[in-house]
C-alpha positions in Angstrom: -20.5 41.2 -12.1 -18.1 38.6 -10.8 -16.5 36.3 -12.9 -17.4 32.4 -11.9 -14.9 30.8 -15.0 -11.6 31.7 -15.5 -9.4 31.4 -18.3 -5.4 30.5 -18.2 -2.7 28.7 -19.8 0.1 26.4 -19.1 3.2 26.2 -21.3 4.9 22.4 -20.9 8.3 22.7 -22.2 9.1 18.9 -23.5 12.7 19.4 -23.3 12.7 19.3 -19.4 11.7 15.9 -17.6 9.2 17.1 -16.1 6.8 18.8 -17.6 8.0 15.6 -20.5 6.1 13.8 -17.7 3.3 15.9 -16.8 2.3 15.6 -20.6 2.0 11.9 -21.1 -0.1 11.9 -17.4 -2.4 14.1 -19.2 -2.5 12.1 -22.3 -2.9 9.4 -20.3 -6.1 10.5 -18.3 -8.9 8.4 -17.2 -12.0 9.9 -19.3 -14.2 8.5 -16.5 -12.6 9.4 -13.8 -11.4 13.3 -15.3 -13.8 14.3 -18.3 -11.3 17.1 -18.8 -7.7 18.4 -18.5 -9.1 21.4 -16.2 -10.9 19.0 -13.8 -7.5 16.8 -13.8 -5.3 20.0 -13.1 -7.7 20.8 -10.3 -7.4 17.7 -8.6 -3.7 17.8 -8.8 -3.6 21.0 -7.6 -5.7 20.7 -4.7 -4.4 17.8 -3.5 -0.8 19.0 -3.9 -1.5 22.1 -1.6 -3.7 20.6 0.9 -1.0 17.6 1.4 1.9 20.9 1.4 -0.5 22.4 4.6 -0.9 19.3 6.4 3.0 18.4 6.2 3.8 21.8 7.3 1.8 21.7 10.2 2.6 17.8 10.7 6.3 17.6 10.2 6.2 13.9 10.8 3.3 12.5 8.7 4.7 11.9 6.0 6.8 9.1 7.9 3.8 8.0 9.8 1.7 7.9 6.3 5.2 5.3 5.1 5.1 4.0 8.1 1.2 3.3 7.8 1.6 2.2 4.3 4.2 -0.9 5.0 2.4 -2.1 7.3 -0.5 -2.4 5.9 1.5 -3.9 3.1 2.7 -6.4 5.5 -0.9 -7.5 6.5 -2.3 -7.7 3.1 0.6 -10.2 2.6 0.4 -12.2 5.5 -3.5 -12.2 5.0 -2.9 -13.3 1.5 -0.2 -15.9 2.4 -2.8 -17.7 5.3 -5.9 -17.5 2.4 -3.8 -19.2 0.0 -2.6 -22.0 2.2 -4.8 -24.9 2.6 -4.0 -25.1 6.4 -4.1 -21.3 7.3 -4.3 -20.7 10.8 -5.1 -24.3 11.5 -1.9 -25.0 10.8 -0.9 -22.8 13.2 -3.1 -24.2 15.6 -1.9 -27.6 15.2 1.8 -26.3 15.6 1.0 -24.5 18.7 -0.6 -27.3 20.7 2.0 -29.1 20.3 4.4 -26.7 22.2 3.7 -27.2 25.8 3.0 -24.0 27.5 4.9 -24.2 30.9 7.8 -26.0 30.5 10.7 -25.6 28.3 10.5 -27.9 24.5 12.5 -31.0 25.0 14.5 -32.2 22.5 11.9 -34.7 20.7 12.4 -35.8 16.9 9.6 -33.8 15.1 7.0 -36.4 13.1 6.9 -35.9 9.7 3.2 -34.6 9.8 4.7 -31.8 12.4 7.0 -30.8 9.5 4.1 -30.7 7.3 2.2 -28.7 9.1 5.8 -26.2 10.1 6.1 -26.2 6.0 2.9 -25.0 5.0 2.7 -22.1 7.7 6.3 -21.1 6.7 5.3 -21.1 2.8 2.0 -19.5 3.7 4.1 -16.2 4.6 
């Protein structure tokens, strides 16, 4: 007969940082997310393997996954920053049409609604 549940311990030694730190995670747990300490110690193990497999035949992405990750970062800020200004990319907009497109700026006193408008997209990022 083959044996579908097995049994084993682990020993956390609260002296060394550690496994300090792998205690409170697991007296930390999400009860709705990880009814158990077996199903958390799965997941951890699993994902810490799998993500050991994927490095070692991807040297490189774990600085493409950094690289992925502040840039998104970036977006969700600049994103943020044009959803929290009144004049979003409208303000842009207005900013750009006033630029002409084919010959150089000339030096022309800016009005104070064209600092307005250079304000708000500044503060908006």
């Amino acid at each position: 007969m083959e044996r579908t549940i097995i049994n084993t311990n682990i020993r956390l030694n609260l002296n060394r940082p550690e496994d300090r730190r792998a205690w409170e995670y697991l007296q930390c747990l999400d009860r709705k997310k990880y009814k158990s300490y077996s199903r958390a110690v799965v997941a951890a193990i699993n994902d810490h393997f799998s993500r050991e497999e994927r490095l070692a035949a991807d040297p490189y992405l774990e600085t493409r996954e950094k690289e992925d990750a502040f840039l998104e970062k970036v977006l969700d800020t600049i994103r943020e920053g044009l959803q929290s200004s009144g004049a979003g990319l409208s303000g842009l907009a207005a900013l750009l049409q006033h630029v002409p497109a084919t010959s150089p700026p000339t030096e022309q006193a800016m009005t104070d609604e064209d600092l307005d408008i250079a304000t708000d997209f500044i503060n908006s990022l």
